[in-house]
C-alpha positions in Angstrom: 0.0 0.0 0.0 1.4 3.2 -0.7 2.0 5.8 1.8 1.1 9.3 1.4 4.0 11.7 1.3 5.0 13.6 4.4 4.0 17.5 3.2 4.4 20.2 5.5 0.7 20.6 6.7 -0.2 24.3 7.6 -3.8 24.5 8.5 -6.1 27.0 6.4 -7.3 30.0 8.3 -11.1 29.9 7.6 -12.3 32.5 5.3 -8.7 34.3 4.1 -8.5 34.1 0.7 -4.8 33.9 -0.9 -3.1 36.4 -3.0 -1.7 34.3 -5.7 -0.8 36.9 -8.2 -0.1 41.2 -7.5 -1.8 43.6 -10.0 -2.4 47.0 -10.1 -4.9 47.9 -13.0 -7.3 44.9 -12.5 -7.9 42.1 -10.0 -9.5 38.3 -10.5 -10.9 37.2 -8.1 -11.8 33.1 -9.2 -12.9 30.2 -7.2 -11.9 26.4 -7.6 -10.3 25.5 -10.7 -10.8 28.8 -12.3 -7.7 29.8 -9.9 -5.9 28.1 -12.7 -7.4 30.3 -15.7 -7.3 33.3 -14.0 -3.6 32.9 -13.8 -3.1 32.2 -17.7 -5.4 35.2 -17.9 -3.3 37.6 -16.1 -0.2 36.3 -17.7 -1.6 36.7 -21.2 -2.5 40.7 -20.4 0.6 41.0 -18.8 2.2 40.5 -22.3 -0.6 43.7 -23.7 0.7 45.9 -20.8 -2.3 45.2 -18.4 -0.9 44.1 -15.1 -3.5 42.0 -13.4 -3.8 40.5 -9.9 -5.3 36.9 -8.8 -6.9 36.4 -5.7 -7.7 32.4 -4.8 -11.5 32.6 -3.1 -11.1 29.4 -1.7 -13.5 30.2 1.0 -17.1 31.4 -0.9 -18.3 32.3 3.0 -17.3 33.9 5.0 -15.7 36.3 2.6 -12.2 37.5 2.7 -12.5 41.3 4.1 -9.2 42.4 2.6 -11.5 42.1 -0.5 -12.5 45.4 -0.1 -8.5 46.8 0.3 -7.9 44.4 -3.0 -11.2 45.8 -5.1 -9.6 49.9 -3.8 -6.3 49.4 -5.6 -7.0 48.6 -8.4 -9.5 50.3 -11.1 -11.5 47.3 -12.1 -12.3 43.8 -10.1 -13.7 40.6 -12.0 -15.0 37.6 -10.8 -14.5 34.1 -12.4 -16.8 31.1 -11.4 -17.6 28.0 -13.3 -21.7 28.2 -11.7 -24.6 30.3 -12.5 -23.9 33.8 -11.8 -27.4 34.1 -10.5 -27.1 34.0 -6.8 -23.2 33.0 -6.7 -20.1 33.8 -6.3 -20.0 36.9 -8.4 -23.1 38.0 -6.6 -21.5 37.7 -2.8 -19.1 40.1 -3.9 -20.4 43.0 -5.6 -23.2 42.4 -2.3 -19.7 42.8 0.1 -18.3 46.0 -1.8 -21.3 47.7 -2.4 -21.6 49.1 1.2 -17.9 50.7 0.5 -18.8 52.1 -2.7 -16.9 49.4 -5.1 -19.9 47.8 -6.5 -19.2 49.8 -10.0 -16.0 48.8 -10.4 -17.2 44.5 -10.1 -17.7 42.6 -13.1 -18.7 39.4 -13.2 -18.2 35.7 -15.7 -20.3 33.1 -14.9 -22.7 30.7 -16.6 -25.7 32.0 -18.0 -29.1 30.7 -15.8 -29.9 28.6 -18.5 -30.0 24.9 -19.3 -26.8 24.5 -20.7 -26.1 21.3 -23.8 -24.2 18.2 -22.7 -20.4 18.1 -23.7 -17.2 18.4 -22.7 -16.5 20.8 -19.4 -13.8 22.5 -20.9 -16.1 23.1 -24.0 -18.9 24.8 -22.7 -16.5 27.2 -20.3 -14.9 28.2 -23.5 -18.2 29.0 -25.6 -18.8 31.3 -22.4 -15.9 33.0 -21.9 -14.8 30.9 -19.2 -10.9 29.8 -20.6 -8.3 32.0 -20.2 -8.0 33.7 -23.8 -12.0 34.6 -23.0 -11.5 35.7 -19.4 -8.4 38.0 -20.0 -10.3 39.8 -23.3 -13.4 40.4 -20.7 -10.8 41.8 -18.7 -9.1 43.8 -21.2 -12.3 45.3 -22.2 -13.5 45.8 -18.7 -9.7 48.0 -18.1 -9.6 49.6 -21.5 -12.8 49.6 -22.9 -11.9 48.0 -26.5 -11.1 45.2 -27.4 -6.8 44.9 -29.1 -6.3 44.4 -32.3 -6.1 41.1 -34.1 -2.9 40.0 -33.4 -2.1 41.6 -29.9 -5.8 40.0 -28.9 -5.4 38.0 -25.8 
């Protein structure tokens, strides 16, 4: 039987978030395995000039509160889940910034509250924006409010 490797344990204070990327024109903030794509996202607008932060949400509740320090530095905050937006993660945000004025600056990429066709996971994330070449041109849009040209596009 083989034995599990001996890891250096570190428990996980309940609701901190982690930092996993600095950024100071945008900031991601993703849950479960769109940690992942948010970091290709970043790293792709990083090459157009856009430097872009990811935060790890891996608590949904209770929220981080350094979200509201992280959604003040920078000039646009976007959210990355692979559920419904309606009621979700998304949601809990703009519903924990909004008291501190920073609603305006969230956006939000979820799945649309629809019945969505069988296939393959990766699939239908990518017909809705929810791979990393479709989250990081949400985000350049969100930040600069066009979309690049053909061959800088992300």
């Amino acid at each position: 039987m083989p034995s599990t490797p001996d890891l250096p344990a570190e428990a996980l204070p309940v609701g901190r978030w982690e930092e996993v990327r600095k950024g100071t024109d945008a900031v991601i903030f993703a849950t479960g395995r769109m940690v992942e794509v948010a970091k290709e996202a970043a790293e792709r607008l990083e090459g157009m000039s856009l430097s872009c932060g990811v935060v790890n949400a891996r608590w949904i509740k209770p929220a981080d509160p350094r979200m509201v320090d992280w959604a003040r530095a920078v000039g646009t905050v976007v959210t990355v889940e692979d559920n419904v937006g309606a009621g979700g993660f998304g949601g809990s945000v703009l519903e924990a910034l909004a008291p501190h004025g920073l609603a305006g600056k969230v956006r939000t990429i979820a799945l649309p509250d629809q019945f969505l066709p069988h296939g393959k996971a990766s699939d239908i994330l990518r017909e809705h924006g929810l791979d990393a070449a479709g989250v990081a041109k949400s985000v350049y849009v969100a930040v600069r409010g066009a979309v690049p040209s053909e061959e800088k596009r992300p």
